[in-house]
N, C-alpha and C positions, 0 to 999 in steps of 0.2 A: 769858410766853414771852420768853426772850434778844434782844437784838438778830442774834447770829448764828442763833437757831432760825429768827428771821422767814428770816431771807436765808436759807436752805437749803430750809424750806420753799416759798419763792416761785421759787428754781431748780428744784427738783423739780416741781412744779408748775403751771409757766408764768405764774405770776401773781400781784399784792403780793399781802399777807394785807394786809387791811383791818381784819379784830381778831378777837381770838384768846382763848378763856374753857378753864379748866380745868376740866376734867373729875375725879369720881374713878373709884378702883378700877385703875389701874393699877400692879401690882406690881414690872415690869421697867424701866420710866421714867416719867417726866413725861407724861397724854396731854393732849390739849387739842381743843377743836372749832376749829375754824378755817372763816372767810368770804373768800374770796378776792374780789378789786376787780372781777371779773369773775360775781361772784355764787355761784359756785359753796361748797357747803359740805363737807371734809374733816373726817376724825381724821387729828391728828396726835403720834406718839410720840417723844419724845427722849431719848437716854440719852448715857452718858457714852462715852469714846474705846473704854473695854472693854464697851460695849452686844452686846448677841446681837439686836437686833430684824429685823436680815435673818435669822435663823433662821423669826421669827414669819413674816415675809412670805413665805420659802419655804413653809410651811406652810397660811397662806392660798393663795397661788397654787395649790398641791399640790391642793385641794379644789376651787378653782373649776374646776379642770381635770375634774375627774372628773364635770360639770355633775349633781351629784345632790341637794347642799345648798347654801344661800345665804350666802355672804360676803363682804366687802365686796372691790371690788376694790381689788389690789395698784396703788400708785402711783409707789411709790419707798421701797425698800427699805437699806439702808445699817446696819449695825452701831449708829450711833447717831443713827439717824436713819427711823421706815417715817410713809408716808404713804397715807390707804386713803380712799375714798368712806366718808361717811357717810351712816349708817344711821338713817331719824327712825323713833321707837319711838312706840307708844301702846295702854296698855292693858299686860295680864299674862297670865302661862299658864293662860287658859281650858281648858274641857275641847275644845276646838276646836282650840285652840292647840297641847294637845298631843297631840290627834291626828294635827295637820299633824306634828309634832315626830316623833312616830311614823312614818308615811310616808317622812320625809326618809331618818330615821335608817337605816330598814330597807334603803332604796334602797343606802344609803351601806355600810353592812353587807355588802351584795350584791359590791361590789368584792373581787373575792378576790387571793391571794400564794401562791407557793410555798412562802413562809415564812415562821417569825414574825419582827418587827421590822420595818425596814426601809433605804431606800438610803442613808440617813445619819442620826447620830446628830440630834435632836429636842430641846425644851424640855417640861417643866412648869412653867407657871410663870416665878419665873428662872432653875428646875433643869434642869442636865444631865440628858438622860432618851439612855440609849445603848441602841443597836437593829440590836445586830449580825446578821444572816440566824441562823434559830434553826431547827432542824428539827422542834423539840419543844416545844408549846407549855407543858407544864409546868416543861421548863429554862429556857423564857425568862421566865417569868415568875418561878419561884425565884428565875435565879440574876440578874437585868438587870431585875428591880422589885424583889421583896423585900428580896433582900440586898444589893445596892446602895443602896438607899434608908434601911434601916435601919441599913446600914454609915455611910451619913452623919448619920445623925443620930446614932447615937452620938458619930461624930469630934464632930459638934459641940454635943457636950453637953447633945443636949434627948431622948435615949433614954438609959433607964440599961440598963448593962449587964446587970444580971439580964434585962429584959424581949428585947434583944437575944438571949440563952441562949437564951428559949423559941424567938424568932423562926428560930434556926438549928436549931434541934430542931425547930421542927414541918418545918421546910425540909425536913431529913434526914429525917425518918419519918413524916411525918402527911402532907402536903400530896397524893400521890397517893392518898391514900385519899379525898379530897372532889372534886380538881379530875381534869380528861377531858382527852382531847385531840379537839378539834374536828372538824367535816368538814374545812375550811379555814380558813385567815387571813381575816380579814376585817377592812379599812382602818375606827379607828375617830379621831372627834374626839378623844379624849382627855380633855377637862377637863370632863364635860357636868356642870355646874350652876348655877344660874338666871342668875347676872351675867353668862352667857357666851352663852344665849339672848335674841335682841332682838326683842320683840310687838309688831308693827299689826295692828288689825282681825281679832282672832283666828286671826294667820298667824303662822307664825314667818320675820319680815323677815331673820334672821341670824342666824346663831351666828360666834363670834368666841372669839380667845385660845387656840387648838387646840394640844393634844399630840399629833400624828398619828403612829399607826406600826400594824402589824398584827396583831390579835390574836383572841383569843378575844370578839367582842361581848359576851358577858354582863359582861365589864370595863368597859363603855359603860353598859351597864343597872343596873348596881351600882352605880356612881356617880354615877347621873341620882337615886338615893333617898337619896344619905348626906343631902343639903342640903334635903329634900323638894321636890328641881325637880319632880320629875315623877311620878304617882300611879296611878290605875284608868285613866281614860282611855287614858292614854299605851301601858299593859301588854296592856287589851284588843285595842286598834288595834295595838300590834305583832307581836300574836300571831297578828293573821290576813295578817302576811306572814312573818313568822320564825317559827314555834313554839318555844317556850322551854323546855329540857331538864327534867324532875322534879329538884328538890334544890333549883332555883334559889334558890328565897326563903326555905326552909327553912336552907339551909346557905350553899350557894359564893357569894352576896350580901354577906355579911358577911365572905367571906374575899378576895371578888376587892377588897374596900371596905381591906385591910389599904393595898393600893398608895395611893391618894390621904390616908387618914389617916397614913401615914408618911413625906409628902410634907409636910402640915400639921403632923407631928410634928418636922419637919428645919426645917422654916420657923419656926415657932410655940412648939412643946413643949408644956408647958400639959397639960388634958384631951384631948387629941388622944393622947398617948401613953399615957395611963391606957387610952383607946378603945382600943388598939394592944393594949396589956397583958392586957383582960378577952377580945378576940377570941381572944388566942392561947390564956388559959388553956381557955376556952368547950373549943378544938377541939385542944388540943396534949395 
């Protein structure tokens, strides 16, 4: 950590860092644990003068508010600069674990909107995720996940343009033949897969790194499976608070899974877009 991260973190704060160890797995900056002289222990994230990390922090705050799932709290928030309680972990996703995981989620689910998206636009990641008020949850998903997402990764060279052709053709003609429109919006995490899940004692201590905005939950449940976070356990326990439409895992799983692998397609390219490529022929 810099000499100027120390001093920012120890303003924000209240107290020197005493020493400070990197961490990994963060994609938008530098994170690091940090021991303050007062004992106390933090995450700390740093980025550059064009950092988005007050987005994350809005996002975590956004959740703690809705007291339904566990994250760390917000300490100080700044563009390049968020600072949050840390979280000690031990152990993995039990079938306990995701039960708890279950529970949370469903609660969290439970939060509903008038509409899809939400009050301002959001991150995936280090990605722009826009979330204009949507009335229809199949426009918002088309036109503010799909084709946004795959519009970027085209611009940036890691979709090719044939695969992109199918993606705006299923867009145009396929896509209401699998996906619904819901009872409600319903507020979800966003990025649920396992490095974003944090286990004590077969509990889930926190989730962290959120894409929050309103949508169809089965987009939560879809991508709790691309990474194998989450399994029988998790599906049972959610189904005795949410029940889960017919088609789920036969079809709209694999289609609501298009948004985060063309997320990793925009990020990454690679097999991620091949994934992108066989889903759309599968259903296009």
């Amino acid at each position: 950590m810099t000499p100027a991260a120390r001093r920012a973190v120890t303003e924000a704060a209240g107290a020197a860092v005493s020493h400070a160890s990197p961490v990994s797995g963060g994609c938008i900056g530098e994170v690091w644990r940090v021991t303050l002289a007062d004992g106390r222990e933090l995450a700390a994230k740093t980025a550059g003068p064009d950092g988005t990390l007050d987005i994350e922090g809005y996002m975590l705050d956004y959740l703690a508010r809705t007291n339904t799932v566990p994250v760390p709290d917000v300490i100080h928030a700044a563009p390049g600069l968020l600072v949050i309680s840390w979280i000690a972990t031990a152990g993995h996703l039990t079938g306990s674990a995701q039960e708890h995981a279950a529970d949370l989620l469903a609660a969290l689910h439970g939060i509903t909107a008038d509409a899809y998206g939400h009050e301002r636009d959001t991150l995936i990641g280090p990605l722009h995720q826009p979330n204009p008020w949507t009335g229809s949850w199949i426009a918002f998903f088309r036109d503010h996940r799909l084709l946004h997402m795959g519009r970027q990764a085209l611009d940036k060279g890691t979709l090719r343009r044939e695969t992109y052709g199918r993606l705006e053709a299923f867009c145009t003609n396929r896509i209401d033949t699998y996906i619904e429109e819901p009872d409600r919006p319903s507020l979800i995490h966003g990025d649920m897969w396992g490095g974003n899940v944090l286990v004590r004692d077969d509990r889930i201590a926190g989730f962290i790194d959120p894409a929050i905005y309103h949508a169809d939950p089965e987009i939560e449940l879809a991508f709790s499976t691309l990474f194998g976070t989450y399994g029988d356990p998790f599906f049972r326990r959610y189904q005795e608070h949410r029940p889960i439409r017919p088609g789920f895992f036969e079809a709209r799983r694999d289609i609501y899974n298009l948004y985060p692998l063309l997320v990793h397609t925009r990020l990454f390219g690679g097999h991620y877009a091949s994934q992108v490529d066989g889903i759309l022929r599968r259903f296009g």
